[in-house]
N, C-alpha and C positions, 0 to 999 in steps of 0.2 A: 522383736524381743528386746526388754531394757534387763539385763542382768542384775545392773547395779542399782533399779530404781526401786522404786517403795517396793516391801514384801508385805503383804497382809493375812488374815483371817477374817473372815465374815462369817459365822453359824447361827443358823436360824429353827434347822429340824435334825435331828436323828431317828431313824425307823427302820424299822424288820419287818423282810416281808418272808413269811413261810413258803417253801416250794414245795408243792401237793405231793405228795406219792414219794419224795427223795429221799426224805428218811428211810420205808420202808424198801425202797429199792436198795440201797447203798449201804444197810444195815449201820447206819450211823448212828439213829436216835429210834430204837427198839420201843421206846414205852409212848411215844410219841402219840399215839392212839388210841392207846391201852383205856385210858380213863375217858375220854370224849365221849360223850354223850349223843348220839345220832341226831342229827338236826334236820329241817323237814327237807333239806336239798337229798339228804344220804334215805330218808324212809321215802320221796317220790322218787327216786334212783331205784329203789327197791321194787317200789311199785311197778314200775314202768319194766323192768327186769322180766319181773314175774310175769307180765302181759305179754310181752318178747316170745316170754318160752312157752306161752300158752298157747301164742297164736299161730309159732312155729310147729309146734306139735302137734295141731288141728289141721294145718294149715287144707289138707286132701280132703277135711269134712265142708270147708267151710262153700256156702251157699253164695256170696256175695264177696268178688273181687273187692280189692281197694279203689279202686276210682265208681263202681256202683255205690259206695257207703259214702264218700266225698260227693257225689252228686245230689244224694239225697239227706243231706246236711246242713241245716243253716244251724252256724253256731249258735247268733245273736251274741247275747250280753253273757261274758259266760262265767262274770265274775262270782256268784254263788255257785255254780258248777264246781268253779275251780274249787273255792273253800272245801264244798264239800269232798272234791277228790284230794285237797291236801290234808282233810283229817280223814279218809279212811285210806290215805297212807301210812299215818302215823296210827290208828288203830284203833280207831275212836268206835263206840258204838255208835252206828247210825240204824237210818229206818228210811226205806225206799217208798211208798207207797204208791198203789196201782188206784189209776181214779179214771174210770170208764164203762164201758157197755161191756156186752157178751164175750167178746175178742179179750180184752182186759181180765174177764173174769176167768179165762182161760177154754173158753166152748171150742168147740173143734178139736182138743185136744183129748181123745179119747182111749179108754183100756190102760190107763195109764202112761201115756204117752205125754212128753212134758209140754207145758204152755211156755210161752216167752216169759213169763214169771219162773218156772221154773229151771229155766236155760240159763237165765240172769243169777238165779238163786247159784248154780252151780258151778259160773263163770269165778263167782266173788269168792264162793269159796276156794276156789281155784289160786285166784291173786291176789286177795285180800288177806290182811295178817289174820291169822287164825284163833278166835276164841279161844284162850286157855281154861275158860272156868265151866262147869259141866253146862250141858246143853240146855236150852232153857225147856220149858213143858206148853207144848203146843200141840195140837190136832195132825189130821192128817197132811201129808208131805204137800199134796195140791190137791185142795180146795175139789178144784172141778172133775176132777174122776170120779170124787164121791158122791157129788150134788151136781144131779145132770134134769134138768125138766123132762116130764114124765112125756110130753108129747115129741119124741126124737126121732132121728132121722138114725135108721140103721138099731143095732140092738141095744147098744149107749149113746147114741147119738150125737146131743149136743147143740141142734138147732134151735133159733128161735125168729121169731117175726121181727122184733127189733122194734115191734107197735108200728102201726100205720099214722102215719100222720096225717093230721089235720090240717082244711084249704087252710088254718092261722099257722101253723108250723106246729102245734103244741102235739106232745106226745101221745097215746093213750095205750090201755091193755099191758101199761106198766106196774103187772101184779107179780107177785110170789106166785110161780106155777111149779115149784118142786115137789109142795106139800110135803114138806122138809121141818120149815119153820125154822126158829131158832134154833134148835136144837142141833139141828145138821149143820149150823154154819159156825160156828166159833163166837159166841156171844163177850169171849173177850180173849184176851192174849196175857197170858200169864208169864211175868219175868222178859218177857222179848224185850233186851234192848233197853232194859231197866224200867218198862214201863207194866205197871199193873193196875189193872180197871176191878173192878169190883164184880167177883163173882155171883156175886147174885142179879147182877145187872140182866136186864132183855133192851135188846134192840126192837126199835118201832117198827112192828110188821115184818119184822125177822129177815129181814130185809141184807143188813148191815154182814159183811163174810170176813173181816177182820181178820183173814186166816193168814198165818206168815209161810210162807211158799219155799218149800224147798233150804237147804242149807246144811238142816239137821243141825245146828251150835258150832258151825265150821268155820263159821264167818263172824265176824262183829257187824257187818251190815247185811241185815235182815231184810226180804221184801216179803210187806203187807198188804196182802189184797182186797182193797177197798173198793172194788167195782162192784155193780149192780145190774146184770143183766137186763136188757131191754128197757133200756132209761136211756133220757138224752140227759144234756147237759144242762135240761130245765130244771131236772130232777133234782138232780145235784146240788146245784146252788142252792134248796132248799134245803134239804138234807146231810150236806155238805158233816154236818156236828154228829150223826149218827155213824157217819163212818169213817172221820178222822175228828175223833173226841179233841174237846182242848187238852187233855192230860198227855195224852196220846204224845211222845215227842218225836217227829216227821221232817226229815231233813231235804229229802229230793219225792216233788212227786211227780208220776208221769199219767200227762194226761190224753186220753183217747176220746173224742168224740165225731172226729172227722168223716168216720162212716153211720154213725148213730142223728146228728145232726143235720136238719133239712138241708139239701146242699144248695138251695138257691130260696129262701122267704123274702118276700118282697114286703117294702121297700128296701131296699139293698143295704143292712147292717144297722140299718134303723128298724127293729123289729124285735119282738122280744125272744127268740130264739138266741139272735146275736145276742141280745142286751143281756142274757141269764149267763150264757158263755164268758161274757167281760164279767160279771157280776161274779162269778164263778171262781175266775184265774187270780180278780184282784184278793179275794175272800183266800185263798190259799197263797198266794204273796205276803199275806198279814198274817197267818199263822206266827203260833211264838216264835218258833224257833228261825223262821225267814229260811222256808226250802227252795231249793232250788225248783224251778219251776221247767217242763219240757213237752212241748204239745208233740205226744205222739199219733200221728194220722196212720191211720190204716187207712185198707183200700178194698175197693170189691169189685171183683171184674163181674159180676153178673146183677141184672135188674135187680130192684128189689123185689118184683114180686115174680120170679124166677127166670127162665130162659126168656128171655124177650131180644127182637133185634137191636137194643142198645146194649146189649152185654160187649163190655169192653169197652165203653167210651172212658176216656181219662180224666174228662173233666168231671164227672156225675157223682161230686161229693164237697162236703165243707170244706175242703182243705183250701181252695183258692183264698176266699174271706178271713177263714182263719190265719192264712198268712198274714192278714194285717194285724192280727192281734199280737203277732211272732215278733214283727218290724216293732210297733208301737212299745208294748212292752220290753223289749229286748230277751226273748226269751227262746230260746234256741230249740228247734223244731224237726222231726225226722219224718219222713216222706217214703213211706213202703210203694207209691206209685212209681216216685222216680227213682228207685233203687229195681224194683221187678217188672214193671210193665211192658219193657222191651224184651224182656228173658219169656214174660206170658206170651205176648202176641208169638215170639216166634218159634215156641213150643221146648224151649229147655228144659233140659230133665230133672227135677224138681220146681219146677215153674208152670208144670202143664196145667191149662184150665180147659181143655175139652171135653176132659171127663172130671166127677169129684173123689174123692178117695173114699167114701162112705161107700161108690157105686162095686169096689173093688178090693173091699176088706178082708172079705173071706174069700178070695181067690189066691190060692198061695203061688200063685206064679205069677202075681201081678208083683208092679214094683213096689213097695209102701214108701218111698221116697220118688214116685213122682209128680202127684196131683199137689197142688201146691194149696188147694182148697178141699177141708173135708166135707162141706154141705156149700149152697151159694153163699150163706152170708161168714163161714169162718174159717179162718186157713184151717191148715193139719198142723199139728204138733209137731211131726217131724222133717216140715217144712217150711211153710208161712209163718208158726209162730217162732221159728226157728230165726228164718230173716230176720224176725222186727228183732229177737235179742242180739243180733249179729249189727243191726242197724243203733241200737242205743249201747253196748260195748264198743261199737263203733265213736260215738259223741265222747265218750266215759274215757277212750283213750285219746282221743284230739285234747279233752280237758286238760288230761294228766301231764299231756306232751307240753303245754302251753307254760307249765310250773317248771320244766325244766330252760332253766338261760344258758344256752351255750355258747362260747367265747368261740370268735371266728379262729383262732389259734388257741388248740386244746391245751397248751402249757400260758397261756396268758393270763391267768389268775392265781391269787395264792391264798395260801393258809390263812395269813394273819399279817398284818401292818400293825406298825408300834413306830409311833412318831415322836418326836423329842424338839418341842419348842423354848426358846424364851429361857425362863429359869431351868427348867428342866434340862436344856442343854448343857446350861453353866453348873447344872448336878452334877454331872457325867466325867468332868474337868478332871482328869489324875494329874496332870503337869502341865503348866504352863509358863513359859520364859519370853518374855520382849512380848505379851499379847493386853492389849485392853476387853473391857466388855463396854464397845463404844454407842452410841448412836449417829450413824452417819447420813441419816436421812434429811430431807432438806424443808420435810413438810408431817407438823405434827399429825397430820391424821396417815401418813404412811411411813413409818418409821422405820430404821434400818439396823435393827439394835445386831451386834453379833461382834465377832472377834477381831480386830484389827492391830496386826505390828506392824513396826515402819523400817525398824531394820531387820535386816538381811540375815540369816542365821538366827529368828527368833522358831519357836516350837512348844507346841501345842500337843499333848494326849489327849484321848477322849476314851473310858472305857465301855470297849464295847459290847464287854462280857463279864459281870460281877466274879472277882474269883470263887471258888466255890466255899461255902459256909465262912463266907468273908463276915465281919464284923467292920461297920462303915466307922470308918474313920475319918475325924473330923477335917475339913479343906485346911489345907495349910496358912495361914491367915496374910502371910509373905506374899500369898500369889494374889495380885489385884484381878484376875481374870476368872477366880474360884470364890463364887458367890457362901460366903460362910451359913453355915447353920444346916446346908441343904444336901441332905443322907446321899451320895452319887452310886447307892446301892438299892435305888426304892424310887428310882423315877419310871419306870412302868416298863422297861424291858425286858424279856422273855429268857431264864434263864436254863445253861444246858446240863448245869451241876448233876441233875437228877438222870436225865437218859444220853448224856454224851455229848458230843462234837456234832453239830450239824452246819447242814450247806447254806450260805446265806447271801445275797448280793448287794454289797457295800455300796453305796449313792452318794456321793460327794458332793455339794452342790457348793459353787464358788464363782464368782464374779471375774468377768471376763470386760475389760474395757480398751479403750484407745491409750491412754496417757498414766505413767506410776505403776504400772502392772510387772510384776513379776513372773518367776517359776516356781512353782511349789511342785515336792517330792512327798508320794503319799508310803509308809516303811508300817510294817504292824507286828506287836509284841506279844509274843504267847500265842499266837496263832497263825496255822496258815493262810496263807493269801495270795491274791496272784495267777499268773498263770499257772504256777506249781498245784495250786488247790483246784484248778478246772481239771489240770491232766490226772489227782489224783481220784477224783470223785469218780471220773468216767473210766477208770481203769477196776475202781471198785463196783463199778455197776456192774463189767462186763466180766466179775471174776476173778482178776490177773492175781494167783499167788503172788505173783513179785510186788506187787504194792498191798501186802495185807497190812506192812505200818507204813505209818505218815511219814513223810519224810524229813529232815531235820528244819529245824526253827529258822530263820534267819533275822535278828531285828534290821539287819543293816541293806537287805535285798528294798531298790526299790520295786513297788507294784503299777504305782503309776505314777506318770509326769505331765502336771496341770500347768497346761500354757495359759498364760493371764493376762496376756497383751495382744488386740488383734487390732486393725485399720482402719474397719470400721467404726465412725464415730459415735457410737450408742456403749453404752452399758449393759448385757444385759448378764440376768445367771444363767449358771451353763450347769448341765448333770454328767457327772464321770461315775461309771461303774466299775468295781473288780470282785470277782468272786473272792470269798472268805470263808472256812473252817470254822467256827463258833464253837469257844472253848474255854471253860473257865480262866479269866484271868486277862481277856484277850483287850489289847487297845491298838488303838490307829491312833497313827502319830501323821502330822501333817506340819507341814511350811510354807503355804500358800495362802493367798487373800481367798479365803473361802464362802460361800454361801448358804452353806448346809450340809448337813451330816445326816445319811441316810442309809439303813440297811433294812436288804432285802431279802428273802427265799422267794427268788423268782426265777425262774427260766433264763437261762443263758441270753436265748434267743429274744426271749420278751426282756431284760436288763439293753440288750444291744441295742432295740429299735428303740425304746425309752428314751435311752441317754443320746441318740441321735439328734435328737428334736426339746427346744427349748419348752419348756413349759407355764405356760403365761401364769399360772393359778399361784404355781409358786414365784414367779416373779415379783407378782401381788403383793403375795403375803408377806415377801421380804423386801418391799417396799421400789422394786426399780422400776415399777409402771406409775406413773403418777395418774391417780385418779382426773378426772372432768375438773376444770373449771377451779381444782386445789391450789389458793395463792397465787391465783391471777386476778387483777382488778375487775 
């Protein structure tokens, strides 16, 4: 240490950082919240909340551990996923739409027993923010209870062929066999989701079931049933406009063709089966509104054309092939094989496939949760279609989770940062005696502009809390270090006039060298500071009547003492912390070769590891790194 050698100032930044929750804990600054506006951190916090207590409350229903729904998971690309789960955090109307065969349309799901559109439908209303404005007017709750083809299995059945394919792969016997027509299907959706089609409209061959499933106006995200029984994905791609009009606005669709689609046409993905499939996925990627896109593959443990000794092979379906359109695309893809095929084979209870539930309906002492398939080609409602919504709430909360960033130390972030460079600094100026506003850098492209005295006993103010309904008063024009003209009440600091005294962590940033270095003592005015304002905060967190007031002022206590001289022969800036009260009127006064003026609302703990470790960024900026190749021949 040189006592008697050069004393300086160097300032470069002032800033405040908020500490999260410490107002409200420490009832310091009551209104602190009052007016904030929830931002999409606070409505996916919400989201994610509501999923928590959904899934804790279910927890004894649910069919499908966590590491079954992670296995049978490829995220892919999940960046339109995400969008769309960070606006139906915040509450947006959206539109799900179902774009598949039988399964999709909800077959199997019989008496009223809900399809995976329906489970989805009543998941969302669940944790999705809730529609305030009255229910929109739509048809029946689902679709397939009411429109069940006439040739069924059981007294509602719900079966069908799925069309036999052709040696080309092409579909056929993909008709209307309700003899329904339009009529029975929903020829439009009126108000759902702001969207409305034109009642007098018919769909081609009545084909089109536009129905919204399930919710009742619970939800702002509506699911649309846009499948078509016993169709492949050939189908589709043609007709793709009859059942997701362009008016139509469609945010996430999910698509099912995996048991509908030839699982093996040759030549291998060169073939127009595959080719209508791409044709298909890119055609709805280009929709206006850019939905999220999600191949959902069912699965079917039995031949197609019924008990046969291949019942239960794993590979006897499109899903393999399809996966490369999942990689390729990026488009994140869910797997009813690799979630239940192991719970089939070894007869779990809701997973049974020895018998079907159709065989066992009217037996009241049979189980109705345990066949996991109501006919060979469609799960039950109250199991199979149950999975797949267990399996896509599954994807829906991985998305959601991915929106929240969580800091390895939960107090390592804050409210709000408020920095103070350059002019902005020299605003801030209440008194200054023996200080220059100098430049001491040695190269114009890095400059070192900030406070510098040379004698000993010079002293600097800086406020660091406007008084309250202060009127700025002009710099004293005497002081060379107080840039004139520049309001020191309107450089962008955060003021406590209106909800009180809050906790903030003061950052000092000052220059630490071999040669000319001093001691500066950091004293602060109108406010608490110090170790006194650490022990008082934390005695108010914990209640203590004996600290319900502050305790008395001190200008003359010091808070800290910035050594300015070390051995090392480098330069560099160095960060010192103290906690501080913020309070109208409040300044730090300093007498040391400084490098910056910083305040914080941070964590004790995250202030302490900060200021342990030099930080190159601001060294930069305050010019003690000399850039590459600056002023050398």
């Amino acid at each position: 240490m040189h006592p008697d050698a050069e004393v300086g100032f160097l300032a470069v930044a002032l800033a405040v950082r908020d500490l999260p929750g410490a107002r409200e804990q420490v009832r310091i600054h009551p209104k602190a919240s009052a007016t904030r506006a929830p931002g999409d951190s606070a409505s996916v916090q919400h989201l994610l909340e509501s999923i928590r207590e959904q899934r804790t409350a279910n927890r004894a229903k649910q069919l499908l551990q966590p590491h079954q729904v992670h296995r049978a998971l490829y995220p892919g690309d999940l960046e339109r996923l995400r969008s769309f789960m960070r606006r139906m955090a915040k509450g947006e109307d959206l539109n799900i739409a179902l774009v598949g065969g039988s399964i999709s349309y909800g077959m199997g799901a019989v008496e009223g027993e809900p399809s995976f559109g329906r489970w989805l439908s009543d998941w969302l209303a669940a944790v999705a923010p809730l529609n305030p404005g009255p229910p929109p007017e739509y048809g029946p709750p689902d679709a397939p209870a009411a429109v069940q083809p006439t040739d069924s299995i059981g007294a509602a059945g719900g079966a069908d062929t799925h069309g036999a394919f052709s040696p080309s792969g092409s579909a056929v016997g993909a008709v209307d066999r309700s003899g329904s027509g339009a009529a029975s299907r929903r020829s439009a959706v009126e108000g759902a989701a702001g969207f409305q089609r034109s009642s007098t409209r018919t769909i081609a061959s009545g084909m089109a079931n536009g129905t919204v499933v399930g919710g009742e106006g619970r939800s702002r995200v509506r699911v649309i049933n846009a499948a078509c029984p016993a169709t492949t994905s050939a189908y589709m791609n043609i007709c793709l406009r009859e059942y997701l009009p362009p008016e139509l606005p469609v945010h996430l669709v999910l698509v099912e063709y995996a048991v509908n689609d030839d699982p093996a046409p040759s030549p291998a993905m060169n073939n127009e089966a595959r080719k209508s499939m791409e044709l298909l996925l890119r055609k709805i990627l280009s929709l206006p509104d850019r939905p999220a896109v999600v191949l959902l593959n069912a699965f079917s443990w039995f031949s197609r054309y019924g008990y046969k000794p291949d019942d239960g092979v794993y590979y006897l379906n499109a899903e393999a092939q399809l996966f490369d359109f999942a990689t390729y695309y990026g488009l994140p893809m869910l797997s009813v094989k690799a979630a239940a095929y192991h719970q089939m084979a070894a007869g779990v209870q809701g997973f049974k496939v020895d018998t079907l539930r159709h065989q066992h309906r009217y037996n009241m002492t049979a189980d109705p949760e345990a066949q996991f398939y109501e006919d060979p080609m469609h799960p039950s409602g109250l199991t199979g279609h149950k999975v797949i919504a267990e399996l896509i709430i599954g994807l829906f909360t991985h998305a959601a989770k991915t929106l929240q960033r969580r800091s390895w130390n939960e107090a390592s972030h804050s409210a709000s940062d408020h920095c103070l460079l350059g002019d902005k600094l020299r605003g801030i100026v209440a008194e200054a005696r023996g200080f220059e506003w100098v430049n001491e850098g040695r190269s114009p492209l890095a400059p070192k502009w900030g406070f510098t005295a040379t004698t000993p006993g010079s002293t600097i103010a800086f406020v660091a809390e406007p008084p309250a309904a202060a009127v700025a008063a002009p710099p004293a024009a005497s002081s060379p270090a107080v840039r004139p003209g520049l309001d020191p009440y309107a450089v962008g600091l955060p003021s406590a006039a209106e909800g009180g005294p809050r906790l903030v962590t003061l950052i000092l940033a000052y220059l630490r060298s071999y040669e000319n270095m001093g001691v500066g003592l950091v004293t602060c005015e109108g406010c608490l500071c110090g170790e006194r304002a650490r022990i008082w905060i934390k005695m108010m967190a914990a209640g203590s009547a004996a600290f319900a007031n502050k305790p008395p002022l001190d200008p003359e206590e010091v808070v800290l003492r910035l050594e300015g001289h070390w051995d090392t022969r480098t330069s560099q800036l160095q960060l010192a912390c103290f906690p501080a009260i913020m309070e109208p009127g409040c300044r730090v006064r300093v007498t040391v070769k400084l490098g910056g003026l910083l305040a914080s609302e941070a964590a004790p703990n995250m202030a302490a590891e900060m200021c342990a470790h030099n930080l190159e960024a601001a060294q930069r900026a305050a010019g003690y790194i000399d850039l590459p190749n600056v002023g050398k021949p």
